[in-house]
SERO-4910 file (N, C-alpha, C, O; in steps of 0.05 Angstrom, whole numbers):
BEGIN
 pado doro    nc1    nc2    nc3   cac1   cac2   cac3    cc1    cc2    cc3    oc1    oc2    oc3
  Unk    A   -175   -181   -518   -156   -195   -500   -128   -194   -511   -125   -196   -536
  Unk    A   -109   -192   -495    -79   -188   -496    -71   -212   -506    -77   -233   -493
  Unk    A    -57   -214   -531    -45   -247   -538    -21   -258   -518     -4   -242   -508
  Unk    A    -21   -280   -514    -12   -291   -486     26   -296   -489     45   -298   -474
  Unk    A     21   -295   -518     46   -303   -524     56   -262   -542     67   -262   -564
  Unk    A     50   -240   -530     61   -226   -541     93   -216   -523    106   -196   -526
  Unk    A     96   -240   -504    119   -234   -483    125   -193   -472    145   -180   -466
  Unk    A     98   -189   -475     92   -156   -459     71   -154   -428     46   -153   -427
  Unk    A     85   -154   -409     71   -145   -390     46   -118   -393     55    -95   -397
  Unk    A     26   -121   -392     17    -92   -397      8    -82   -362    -10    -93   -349
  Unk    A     20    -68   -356     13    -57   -329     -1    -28   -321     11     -6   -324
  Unk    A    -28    -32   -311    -31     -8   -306    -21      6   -277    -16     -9   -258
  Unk    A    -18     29   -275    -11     41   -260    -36     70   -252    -47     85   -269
  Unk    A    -39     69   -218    -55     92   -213    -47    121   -222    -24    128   -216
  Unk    A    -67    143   -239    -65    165   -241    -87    178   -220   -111    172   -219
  Unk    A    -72    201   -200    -83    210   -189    -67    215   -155    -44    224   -153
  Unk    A    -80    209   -135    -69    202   -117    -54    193   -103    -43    204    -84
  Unk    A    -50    164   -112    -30    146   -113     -9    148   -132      9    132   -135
  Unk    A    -13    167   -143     15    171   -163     46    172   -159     68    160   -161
  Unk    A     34    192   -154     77    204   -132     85    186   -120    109    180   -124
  Unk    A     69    168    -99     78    151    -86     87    124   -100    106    111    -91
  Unk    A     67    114   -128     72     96   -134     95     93   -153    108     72   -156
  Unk    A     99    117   -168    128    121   -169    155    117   -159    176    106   -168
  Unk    A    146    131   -134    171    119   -113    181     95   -106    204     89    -99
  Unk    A    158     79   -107    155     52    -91    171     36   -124    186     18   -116
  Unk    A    172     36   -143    178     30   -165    197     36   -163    208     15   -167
  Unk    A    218     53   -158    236     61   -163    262     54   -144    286     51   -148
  Unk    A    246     52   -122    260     35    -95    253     -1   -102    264    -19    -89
  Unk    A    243     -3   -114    238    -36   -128    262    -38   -151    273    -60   -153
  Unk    A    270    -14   -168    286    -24   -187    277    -19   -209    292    -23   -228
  Unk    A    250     -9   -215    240     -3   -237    234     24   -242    210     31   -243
  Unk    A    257     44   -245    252     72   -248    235     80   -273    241     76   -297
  Unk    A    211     94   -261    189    104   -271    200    131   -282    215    143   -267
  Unk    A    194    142   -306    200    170   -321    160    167   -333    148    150   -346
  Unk    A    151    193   -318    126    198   -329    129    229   -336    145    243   -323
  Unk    A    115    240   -355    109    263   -372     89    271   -362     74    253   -356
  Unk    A     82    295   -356     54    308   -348     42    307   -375     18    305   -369
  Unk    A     42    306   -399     26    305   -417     21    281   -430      4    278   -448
  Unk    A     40    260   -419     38    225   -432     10    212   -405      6    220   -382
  Unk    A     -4    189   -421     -1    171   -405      6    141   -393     -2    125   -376
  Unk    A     27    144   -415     47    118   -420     72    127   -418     88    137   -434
  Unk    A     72    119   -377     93    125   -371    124    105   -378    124     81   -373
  Unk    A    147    118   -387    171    100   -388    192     81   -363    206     95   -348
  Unk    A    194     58   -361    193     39   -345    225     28   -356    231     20   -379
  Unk    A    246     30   -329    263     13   -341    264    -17   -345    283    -31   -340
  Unk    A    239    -24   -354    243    -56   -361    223    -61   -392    199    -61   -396
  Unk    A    252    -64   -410    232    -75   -439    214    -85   -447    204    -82   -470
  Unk    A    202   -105   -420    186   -120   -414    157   -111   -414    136   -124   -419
  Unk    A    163    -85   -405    131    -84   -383    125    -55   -404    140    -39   -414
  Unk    A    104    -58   -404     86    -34   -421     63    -24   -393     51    -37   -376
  Unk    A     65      8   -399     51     25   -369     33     38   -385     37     49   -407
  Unk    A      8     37   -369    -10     63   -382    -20     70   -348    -25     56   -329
  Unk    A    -19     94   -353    -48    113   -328    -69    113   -329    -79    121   -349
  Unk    A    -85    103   -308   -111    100   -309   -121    105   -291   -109     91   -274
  Unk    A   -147    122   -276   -160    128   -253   -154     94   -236   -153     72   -247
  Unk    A   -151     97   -218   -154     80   -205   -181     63   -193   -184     40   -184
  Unk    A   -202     90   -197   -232     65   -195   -235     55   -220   -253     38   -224
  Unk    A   -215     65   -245   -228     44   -264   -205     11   -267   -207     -7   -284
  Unk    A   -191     13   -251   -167     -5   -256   -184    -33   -250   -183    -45   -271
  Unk    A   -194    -44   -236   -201    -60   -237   -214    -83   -262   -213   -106   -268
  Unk    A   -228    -54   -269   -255    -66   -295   -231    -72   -316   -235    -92   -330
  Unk    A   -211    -60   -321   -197    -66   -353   -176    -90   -335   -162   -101   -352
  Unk    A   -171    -97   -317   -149   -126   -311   -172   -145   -315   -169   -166   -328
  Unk    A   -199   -138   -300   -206   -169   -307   -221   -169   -331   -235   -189   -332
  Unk    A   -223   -153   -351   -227   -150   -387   -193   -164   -398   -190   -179   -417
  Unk    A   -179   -158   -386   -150   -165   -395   -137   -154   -414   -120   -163   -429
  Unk    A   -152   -121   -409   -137   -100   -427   -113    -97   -412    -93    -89   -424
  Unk    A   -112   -103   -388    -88   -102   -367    -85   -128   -362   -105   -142   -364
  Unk    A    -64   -139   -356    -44   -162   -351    -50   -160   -307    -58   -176   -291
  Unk    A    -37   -128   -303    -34   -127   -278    -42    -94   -268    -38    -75   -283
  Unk    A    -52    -91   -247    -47    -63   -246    -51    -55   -206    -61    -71   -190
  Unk    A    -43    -37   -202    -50    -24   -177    -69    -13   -172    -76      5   -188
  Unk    A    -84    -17   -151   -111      5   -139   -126     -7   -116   -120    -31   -115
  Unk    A   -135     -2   -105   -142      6    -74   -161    -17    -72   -170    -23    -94
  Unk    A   -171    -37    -46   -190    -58    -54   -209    -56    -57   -224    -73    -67
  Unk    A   -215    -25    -44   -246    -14    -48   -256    -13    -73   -279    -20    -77
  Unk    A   -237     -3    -94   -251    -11   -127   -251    -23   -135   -267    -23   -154
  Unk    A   -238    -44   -131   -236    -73   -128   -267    -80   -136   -279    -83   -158
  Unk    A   -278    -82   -103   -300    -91    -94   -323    -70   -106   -346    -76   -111
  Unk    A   -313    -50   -109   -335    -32   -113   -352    -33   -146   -375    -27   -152
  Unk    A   -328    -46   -164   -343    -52   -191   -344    -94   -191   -350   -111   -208
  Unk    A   -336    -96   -162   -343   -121   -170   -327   -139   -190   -337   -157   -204
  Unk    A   -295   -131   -189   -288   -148   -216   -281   -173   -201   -278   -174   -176
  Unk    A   -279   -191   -217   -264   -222   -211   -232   -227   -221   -223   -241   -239
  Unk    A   -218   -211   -202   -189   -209   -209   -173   -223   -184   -186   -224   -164
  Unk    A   -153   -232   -183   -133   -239   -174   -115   -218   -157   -100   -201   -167
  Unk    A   -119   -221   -126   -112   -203   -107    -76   -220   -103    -74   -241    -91
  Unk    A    -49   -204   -117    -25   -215   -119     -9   -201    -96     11   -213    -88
  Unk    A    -17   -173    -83      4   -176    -57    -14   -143    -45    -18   -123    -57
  Unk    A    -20   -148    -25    -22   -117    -10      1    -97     -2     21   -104     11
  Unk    A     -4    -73     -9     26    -61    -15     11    -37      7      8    -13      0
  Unk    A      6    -44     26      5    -17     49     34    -13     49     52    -30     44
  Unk    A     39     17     57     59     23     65     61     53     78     48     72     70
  Unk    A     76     54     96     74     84    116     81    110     96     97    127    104
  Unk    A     70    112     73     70    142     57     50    151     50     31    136     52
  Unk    A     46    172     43     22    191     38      5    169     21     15    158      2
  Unk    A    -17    165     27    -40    152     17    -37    118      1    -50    107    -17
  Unk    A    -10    109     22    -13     87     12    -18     69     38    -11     46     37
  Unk    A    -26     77     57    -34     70     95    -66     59     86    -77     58     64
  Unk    A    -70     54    100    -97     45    108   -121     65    108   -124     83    125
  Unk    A   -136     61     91   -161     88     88   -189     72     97   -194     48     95
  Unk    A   -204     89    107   -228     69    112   -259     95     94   -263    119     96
  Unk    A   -272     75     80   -295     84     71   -318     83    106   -327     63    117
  Unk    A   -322    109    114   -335    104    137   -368    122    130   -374    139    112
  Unk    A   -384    108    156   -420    124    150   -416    150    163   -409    145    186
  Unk    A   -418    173    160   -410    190    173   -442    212    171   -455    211    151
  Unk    A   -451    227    192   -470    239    199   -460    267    209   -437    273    216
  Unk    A   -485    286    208   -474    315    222   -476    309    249   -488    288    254
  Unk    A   -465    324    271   -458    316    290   -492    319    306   -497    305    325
  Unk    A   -506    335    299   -528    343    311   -547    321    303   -570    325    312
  Unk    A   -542    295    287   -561    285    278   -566    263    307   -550    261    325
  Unk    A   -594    245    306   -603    223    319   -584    209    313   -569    204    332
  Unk    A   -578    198    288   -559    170    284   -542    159    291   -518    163    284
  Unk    A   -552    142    310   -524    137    319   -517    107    312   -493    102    317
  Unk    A   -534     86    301   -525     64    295   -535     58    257   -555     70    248
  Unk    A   -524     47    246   -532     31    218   -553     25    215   -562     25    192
  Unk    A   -574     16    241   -601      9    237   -621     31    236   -644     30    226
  Unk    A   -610     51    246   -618     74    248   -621     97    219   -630    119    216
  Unk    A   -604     71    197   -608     86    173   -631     84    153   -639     99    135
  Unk    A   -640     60    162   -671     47    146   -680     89    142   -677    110    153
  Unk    A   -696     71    112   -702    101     97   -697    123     93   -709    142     83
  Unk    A   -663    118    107   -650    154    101   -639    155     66   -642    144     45
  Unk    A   -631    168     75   -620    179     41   -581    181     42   -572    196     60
  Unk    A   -566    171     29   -544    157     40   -531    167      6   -537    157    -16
  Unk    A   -508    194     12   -494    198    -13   -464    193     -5   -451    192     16
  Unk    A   -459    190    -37   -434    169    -32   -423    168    -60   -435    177    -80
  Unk    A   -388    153    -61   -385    155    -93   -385    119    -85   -371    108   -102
  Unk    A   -391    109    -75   -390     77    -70   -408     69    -68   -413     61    -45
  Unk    A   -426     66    -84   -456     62    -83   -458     27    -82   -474     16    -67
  Unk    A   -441     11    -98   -450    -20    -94   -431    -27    -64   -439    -47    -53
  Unk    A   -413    -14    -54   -402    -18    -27   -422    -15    -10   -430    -34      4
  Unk    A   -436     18     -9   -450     16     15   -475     10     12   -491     16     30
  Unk    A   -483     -5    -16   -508    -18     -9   -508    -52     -1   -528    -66      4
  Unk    A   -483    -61     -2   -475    -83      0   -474    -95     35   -483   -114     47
  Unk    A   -459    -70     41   -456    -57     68   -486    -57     79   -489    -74     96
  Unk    A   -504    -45     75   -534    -41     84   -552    -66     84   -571    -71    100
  Unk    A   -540    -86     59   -558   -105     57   -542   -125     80   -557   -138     95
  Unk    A   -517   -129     83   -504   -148    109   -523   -135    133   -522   -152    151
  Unk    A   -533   -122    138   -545   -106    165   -578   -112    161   -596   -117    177
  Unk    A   -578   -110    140   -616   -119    135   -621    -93    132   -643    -91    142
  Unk    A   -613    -61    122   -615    -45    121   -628    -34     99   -613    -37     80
  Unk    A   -647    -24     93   -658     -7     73   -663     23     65   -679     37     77
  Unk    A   -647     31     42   -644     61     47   -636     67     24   -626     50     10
  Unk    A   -637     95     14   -636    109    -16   -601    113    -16   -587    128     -2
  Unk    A   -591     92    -38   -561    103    -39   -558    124    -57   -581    130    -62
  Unk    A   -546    138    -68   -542    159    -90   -520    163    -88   -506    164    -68
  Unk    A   -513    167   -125   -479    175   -132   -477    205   -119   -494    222   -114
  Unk    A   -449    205   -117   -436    233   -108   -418    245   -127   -395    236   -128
  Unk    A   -422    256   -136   -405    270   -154   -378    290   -142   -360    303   -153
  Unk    A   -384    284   -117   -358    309   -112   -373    326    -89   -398    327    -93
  Unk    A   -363    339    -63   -362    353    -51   -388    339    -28   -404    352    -16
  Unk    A   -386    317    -27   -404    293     -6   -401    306     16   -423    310     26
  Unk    A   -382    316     31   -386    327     59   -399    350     62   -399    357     86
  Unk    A   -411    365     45   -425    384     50   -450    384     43   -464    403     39
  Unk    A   -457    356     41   -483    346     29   -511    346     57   -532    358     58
  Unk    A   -498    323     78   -518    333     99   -520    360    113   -503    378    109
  Unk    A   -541    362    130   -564    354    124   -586    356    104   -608    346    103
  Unk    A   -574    371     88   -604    386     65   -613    360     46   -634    349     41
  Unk    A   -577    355     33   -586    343     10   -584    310     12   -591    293     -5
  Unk    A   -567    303     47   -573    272     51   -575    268     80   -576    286     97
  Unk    A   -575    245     84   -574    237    111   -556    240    132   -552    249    154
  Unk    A   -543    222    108   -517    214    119   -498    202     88   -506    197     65
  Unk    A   -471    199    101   -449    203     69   -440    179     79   -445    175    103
  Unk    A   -424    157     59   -400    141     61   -385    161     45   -391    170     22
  Unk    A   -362    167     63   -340    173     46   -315    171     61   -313    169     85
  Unk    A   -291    172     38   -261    168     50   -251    174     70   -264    195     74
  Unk    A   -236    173     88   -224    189    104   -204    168    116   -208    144    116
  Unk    A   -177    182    128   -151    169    135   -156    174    160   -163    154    173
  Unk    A   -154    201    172   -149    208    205   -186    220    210   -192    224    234
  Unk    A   -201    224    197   -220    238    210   -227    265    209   -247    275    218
  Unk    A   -209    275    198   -199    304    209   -214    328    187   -219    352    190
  Unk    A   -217    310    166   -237    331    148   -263    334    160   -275    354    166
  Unk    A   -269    299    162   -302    296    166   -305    310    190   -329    315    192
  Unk    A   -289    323    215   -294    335    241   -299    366    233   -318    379    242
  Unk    A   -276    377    213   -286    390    204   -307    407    193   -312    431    197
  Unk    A   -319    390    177   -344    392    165   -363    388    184   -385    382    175
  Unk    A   -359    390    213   -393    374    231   -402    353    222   -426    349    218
  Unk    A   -382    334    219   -393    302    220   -376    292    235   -352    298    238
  Unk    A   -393    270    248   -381    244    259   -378    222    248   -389    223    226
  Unk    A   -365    199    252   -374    173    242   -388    153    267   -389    153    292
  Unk    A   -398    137    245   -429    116    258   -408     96    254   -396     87    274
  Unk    A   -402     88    228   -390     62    232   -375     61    211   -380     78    194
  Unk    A   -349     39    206   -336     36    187   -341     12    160   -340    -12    163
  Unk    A   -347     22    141   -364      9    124   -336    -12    104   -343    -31     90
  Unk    A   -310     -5    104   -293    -12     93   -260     -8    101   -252     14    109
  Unk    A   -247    -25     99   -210    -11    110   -203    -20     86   -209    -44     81
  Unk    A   -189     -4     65   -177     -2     48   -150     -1     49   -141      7     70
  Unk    A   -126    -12     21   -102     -7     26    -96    -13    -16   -113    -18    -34
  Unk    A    -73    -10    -17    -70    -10    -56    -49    -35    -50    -28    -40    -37
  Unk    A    -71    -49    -70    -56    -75    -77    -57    -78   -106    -71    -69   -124
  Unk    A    -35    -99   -103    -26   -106   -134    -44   -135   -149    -40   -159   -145
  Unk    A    -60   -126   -162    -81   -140   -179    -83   -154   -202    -90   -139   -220
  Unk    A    -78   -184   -213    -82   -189   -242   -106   -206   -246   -122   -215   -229
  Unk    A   -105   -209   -277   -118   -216   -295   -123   -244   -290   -104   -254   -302
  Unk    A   -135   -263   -281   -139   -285   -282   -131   -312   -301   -126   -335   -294
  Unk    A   -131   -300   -328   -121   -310   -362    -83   -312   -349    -68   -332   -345
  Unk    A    -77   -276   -345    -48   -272   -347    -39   -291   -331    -25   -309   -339
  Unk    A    -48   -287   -301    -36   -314   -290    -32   -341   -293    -18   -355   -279
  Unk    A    -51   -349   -316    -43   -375   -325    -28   -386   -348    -25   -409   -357
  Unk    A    -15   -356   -359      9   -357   -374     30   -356   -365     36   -333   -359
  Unk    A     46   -372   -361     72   -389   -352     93   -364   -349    109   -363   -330
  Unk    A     93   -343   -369    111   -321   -373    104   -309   -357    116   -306   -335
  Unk    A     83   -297   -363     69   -271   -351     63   -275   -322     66   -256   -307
  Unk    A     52   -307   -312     55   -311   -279     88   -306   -274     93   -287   -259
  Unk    A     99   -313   -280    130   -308   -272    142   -289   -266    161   -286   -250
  Unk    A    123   -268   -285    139   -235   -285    121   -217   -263    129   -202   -245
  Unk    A     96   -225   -271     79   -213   -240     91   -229   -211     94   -214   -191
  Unk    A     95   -245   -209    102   -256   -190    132   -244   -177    137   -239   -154
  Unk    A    151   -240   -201    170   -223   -197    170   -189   -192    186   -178   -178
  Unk    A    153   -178   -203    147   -158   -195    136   -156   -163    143   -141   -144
  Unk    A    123   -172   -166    114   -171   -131    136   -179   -108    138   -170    -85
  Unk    A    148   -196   -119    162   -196   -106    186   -171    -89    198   -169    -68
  Unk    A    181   -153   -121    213   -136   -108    195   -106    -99    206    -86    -88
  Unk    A    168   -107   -105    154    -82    -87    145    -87    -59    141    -69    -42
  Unk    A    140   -119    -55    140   -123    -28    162   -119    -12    160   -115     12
  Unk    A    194   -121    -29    212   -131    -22    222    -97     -7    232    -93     15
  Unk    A    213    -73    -31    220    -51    -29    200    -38     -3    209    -19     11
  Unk    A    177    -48      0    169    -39     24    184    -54     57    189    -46     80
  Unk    A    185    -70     48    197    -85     72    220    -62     89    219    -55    113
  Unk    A    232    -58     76    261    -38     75    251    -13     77    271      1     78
  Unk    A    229      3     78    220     27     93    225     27    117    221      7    131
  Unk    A    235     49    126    243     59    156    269     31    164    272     24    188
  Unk    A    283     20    146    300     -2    157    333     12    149    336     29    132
  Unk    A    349      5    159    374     11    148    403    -21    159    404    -39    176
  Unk    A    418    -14    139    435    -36    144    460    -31    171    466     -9    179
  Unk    A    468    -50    178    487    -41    197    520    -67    202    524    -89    211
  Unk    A    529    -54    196    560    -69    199    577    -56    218    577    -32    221
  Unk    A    594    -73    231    615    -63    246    634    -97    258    628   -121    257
  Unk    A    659    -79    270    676    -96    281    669   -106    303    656    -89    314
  Unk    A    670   -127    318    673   -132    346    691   -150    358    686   -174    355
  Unk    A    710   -145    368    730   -158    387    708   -186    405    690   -185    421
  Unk    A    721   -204    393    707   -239    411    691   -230    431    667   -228    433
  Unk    A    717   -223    452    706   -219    486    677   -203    480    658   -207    495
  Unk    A    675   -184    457    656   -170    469    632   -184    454    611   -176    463
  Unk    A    629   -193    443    600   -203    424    575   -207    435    555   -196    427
  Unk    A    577   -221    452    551   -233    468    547   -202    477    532   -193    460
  Unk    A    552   -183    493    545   -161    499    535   -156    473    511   -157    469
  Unk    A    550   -152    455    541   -129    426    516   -138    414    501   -122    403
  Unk    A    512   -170    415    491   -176    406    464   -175    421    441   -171    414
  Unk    A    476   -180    444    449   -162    467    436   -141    461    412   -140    468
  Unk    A    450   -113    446    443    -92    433    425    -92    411    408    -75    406
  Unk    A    431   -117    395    413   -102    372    382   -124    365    376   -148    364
  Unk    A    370    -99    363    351   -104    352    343   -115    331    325   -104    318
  Unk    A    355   -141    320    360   -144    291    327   -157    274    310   -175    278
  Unk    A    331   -138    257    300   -164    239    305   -186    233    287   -201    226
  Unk    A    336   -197    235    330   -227    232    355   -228    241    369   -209    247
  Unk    A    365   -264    244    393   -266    254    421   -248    245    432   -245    222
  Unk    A    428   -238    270    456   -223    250    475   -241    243    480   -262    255
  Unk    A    486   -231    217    500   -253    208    527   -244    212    533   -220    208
  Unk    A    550   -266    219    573   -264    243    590   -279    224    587   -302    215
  Unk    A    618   -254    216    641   -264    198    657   -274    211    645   -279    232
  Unk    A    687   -286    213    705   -281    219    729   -266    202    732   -268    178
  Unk    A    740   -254    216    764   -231    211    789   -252    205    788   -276    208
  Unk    A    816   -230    194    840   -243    188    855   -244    222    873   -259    231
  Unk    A    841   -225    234    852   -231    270    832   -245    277    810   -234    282
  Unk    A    836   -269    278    812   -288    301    807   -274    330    795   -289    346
  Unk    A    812   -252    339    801   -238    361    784   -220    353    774   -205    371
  Unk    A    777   -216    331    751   -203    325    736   -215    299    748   -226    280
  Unk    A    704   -212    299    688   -215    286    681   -186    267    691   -164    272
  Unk    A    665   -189    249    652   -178    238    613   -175    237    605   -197    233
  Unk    A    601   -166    238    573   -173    252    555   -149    227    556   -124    228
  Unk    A    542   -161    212    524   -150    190    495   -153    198    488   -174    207
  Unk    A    481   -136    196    450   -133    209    430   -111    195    437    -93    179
  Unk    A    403   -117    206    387    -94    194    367    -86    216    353   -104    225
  Unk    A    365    -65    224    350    -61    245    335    -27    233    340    -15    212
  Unk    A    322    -21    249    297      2    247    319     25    250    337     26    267
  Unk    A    312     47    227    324     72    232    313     88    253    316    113    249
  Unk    A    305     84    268    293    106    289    310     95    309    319    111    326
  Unk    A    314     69    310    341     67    345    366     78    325    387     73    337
  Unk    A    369     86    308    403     90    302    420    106    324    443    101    332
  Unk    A    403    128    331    410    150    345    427    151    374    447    163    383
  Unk    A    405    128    386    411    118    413    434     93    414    452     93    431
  Unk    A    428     71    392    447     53    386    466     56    389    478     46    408
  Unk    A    479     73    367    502     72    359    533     82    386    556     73    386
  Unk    A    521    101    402    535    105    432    535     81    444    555     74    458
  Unk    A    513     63    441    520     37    462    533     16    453    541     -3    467
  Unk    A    536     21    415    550    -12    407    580     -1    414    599    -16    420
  Unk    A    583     36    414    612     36    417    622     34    443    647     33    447
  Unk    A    605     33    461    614     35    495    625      2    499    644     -5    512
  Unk    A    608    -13    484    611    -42    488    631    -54    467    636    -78    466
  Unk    A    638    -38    453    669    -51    445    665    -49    422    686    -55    411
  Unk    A    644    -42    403    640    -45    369    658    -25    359    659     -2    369
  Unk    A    671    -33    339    690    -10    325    680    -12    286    668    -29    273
  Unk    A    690      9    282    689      9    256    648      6    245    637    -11    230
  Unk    A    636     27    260    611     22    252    605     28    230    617     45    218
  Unk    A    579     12    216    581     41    188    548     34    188    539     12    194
  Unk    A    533     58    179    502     43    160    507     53    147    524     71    144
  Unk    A    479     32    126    478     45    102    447     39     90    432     23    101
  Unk    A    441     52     69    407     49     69    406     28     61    427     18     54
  Unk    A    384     15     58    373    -11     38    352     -7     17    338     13     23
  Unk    A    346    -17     -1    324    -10    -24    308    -29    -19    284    -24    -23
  Unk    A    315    -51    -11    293    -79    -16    309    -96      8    332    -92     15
  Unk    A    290   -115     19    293   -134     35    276   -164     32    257   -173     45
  Unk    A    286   -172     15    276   -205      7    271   -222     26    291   -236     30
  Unk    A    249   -231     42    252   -254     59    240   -284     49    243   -304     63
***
């Protein structure tokens, strides 16, 4: 166990999949990540926090051992080794594999099965063996789970029944001549501690702050900032326009006939917007990106 008083965050971080992304998301938080293809103690700009790489189905088992303080990974491994850790913020977010994944029962398309009950005594491969037997026993289900080592979709019919395995859109498992029966799990990567760590006064403080500015940095995906002039007369129009995520906030100018009007709205209306704040009197528009959005 980590001494409580060594004032070091130890944080793991996913190697693998979630990598690239979780990088990013760090770096748009404020904490620019420098990783080495040959390290796996990546460098972190904060003195504070110590990073190691670690598969992400094993992240769970070393936060709640408290070889880790805190770390990232999906809730499915979470649940899947069963640790007793502290779930500190869900960090879905619209980038490559950090969306919503679901562990689903998936069959060849030619098979009978079409419901869960219908699995009693099949043979069921999988790399989630305490999920989908957990899954089978909520159903009153009985049936042979077995580990998967790799290449599960090409397993029925010879060598199983039917598979739990990953999938985002579907689009492999259709592939391969499977369907899905049912969804056995919806997954997303959240940020995880140590039970001990959180009840050190420091270390809750700094996880708590960390979470804060990766929630803060997802918030601000697809968002951008927006300022401009508006002449009095026209305001109530201009503010009819925008779509704001929260109240726009309204200056006054050194000419009391115009305001100033600061906002944050979705980058996808920019396009269309920006012709209508100027038809209606907005001058001096500008955006600009945002990194984080604190609410």
């Amino acid at each position: 166990m980590i001494e409580s008083n060594a004032k070091r965050l130890h944080l793991g971080l996913p190697k693998g999949n979630l990598q690239e992304t979780t990088g990013k998301l760090f770096t748009r938080a404020g904490f620019a990540l420098r990783i080495s293809e040959r390290s796996y103690t990546p460098d972190i700009a904060d003195p504070e926090i110590d990073c190691i790489l670690i598969r992400a189905q094993e992240m769970a088992r070393y936060v709640q051992q408290g070889v880790l303080d805190v770390g990232i990974t999906g809730i499915d491994w979470t649940r899947e080794c069963g640790a007793e850790v502290e779930e500190v913020a869900d960090l879905r977010a619209p980038w490559p594999n950090y969306g919503p994944v679901r562990w689903v029962v998936a069959v060849p398309e030619t098979s009978p099965i079409r419901g869960v009950e219908q699995l009693e005594g099949k043979r069921i491969a999988t790399e989630v063996v305490n999920l989908t037997r957990a899954y089978l026993d909520g159903h009153g289900v009985s049936a042979e789970v077995e580990f998967s080592w790799g290449a599960t979709e090409a397993k029925p019919p010879i060598l199983a029944d039917a598979i739990v395995e990953l999938t985002e859109t579907g689009s492999s498992l259709r592939a391969n001549g499977l369907r899905v029966v049912d969804t056995v799990l919806e997954s997303t990567p959240r940020l995880i501690a140590n039970r001990d760590a959180l009840m050190d006064p420091w270390k809750s403080r700094k996880i708590e702050r960390l979470a804060l500015l990766l929630r803060g940095a997802i918030r601000a995906l697809g968002r951008v900032g927006l300022m401009m002039n508006v002449p009095a007369e026209c305001l109530e129009k201009v503010l009819g326009l925008l779509p704001a995520l929260g109240t726009p906030t309204i200056s006054t100018l050194a000419d009391d006939h115009w305001v100033a009007i600061n906002t944050v709205i979705e980058e996808k209306v920019v396009t269309e917007l920006f012709p209508q704040l100027s038809e209606a009197g907005a001058r001096g528009i500008v955006e600009y990106p945002l990194n984080k959005i604190i609410e």
